[in-house]
N, C-alpha and C positions, 0 to 999 in steps of 0.2 A: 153599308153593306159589308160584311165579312167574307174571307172566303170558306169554300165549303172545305179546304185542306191545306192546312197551312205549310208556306215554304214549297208552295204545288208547283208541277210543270205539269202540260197537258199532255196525253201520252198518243188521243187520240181527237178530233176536233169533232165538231156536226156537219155535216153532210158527204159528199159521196169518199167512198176507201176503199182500198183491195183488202180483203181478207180472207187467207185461205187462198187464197188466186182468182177471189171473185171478186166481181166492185159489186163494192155493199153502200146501201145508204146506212150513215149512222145518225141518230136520231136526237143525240148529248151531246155532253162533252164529258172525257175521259179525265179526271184529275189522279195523279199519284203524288205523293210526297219523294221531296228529292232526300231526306234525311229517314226515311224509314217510320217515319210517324203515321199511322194510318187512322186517327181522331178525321173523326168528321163533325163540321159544325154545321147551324145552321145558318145562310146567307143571310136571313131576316126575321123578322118578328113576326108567328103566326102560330096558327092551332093544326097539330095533328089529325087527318081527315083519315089520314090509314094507316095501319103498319101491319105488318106482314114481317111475324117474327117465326114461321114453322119450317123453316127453310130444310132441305134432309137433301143431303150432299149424294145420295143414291139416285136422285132422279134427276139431279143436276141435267142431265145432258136430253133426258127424254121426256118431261111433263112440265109443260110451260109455267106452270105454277111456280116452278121451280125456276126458271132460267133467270132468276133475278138477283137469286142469293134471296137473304131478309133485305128487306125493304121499308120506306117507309114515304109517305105523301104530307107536304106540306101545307097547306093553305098558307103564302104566304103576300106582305105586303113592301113591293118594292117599286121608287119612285111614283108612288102616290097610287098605282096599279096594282090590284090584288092578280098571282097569281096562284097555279098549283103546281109545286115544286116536286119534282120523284129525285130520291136517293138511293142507287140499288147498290147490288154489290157487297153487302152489308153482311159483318162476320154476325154481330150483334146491332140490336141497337136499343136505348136506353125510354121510345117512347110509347104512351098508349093513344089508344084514340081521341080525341077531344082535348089531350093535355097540350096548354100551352106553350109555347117555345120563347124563350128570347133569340136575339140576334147575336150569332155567334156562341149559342151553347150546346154543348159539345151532343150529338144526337146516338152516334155509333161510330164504328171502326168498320172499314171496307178490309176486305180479302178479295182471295182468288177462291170466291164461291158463284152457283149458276153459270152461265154459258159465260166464260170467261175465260181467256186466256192469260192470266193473271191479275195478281192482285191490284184494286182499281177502285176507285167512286165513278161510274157512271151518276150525270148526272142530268136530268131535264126539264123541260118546262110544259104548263099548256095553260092558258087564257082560262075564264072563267067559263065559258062554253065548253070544254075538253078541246079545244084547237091546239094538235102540239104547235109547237113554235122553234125559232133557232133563239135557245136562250144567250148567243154571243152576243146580242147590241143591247138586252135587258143588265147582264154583268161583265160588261165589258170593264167596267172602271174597275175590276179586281182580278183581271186578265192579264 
């Protein structure tokens, strides 16, 4: 398993946070690079189920469509478990639908695009059913 940002600290972890002065559930994890590098890879070996590349910085804060930045969904297979991976945040990113990934190649570059207060990989998980999950105990060993 790779990480999804290399040289990463996590800026914001999964589950509950103040933000804004509200406790929020947060539903990722937050990765930033501590060197400025904002490459994002893929954790694992799988096939693009989506990406969502129309991203338009004007609706950023008022149509949900938007609030992700680009984005992209991975179908992916870690420790023997398939799951489906979201990478938002995303200034660009380099996949289409059905194309394969390897582990560890390079997918897009995150910013401070969609509801964001700067630039960041949000990142998550959810089971093959759409059950999100806490992806910290699936990538822990790259934590």
């Amino acid at each position: 398993m790779k990480e999804p940002v290399k040289n990463h600290r996590i800026s914001s972890k999964y589950g509950k946070r103040i933000l804004s002065g509200k406790e929020q559930f947060h539903d990722g994890i937050d990765f930033v690079s501590r060197d400025g590098n904002t490459d994002v890879f893929s954790v694992g070996p799988g096939v693009c189920t989506f990406d969502f590349d129309n991203y338009d910085d004007k609706k950023r804060w008022n149509d949900v469509k938007h609030s992700a930045g680009n984005y992209v969904i991975i179908k992916t297979t870690l420790g023997n478990k398939d799951y489906y991976v979201r990478y938002l945040h995303l200034r660009e990113n380099s996949l289409s639908n059905g194309q394969k990934v390897e582990e560890g190649e390079k997918i897009g570059e995150y910013a401070d695009v969609g509801y964001s207060f700067g630039a960041h990989l949000h990142f998550d998980m959810y089971t093959m059913a759409w059950e999100k999950i806490d992806p910290t105990p699936v990538i822990k060993s790259i934590l």
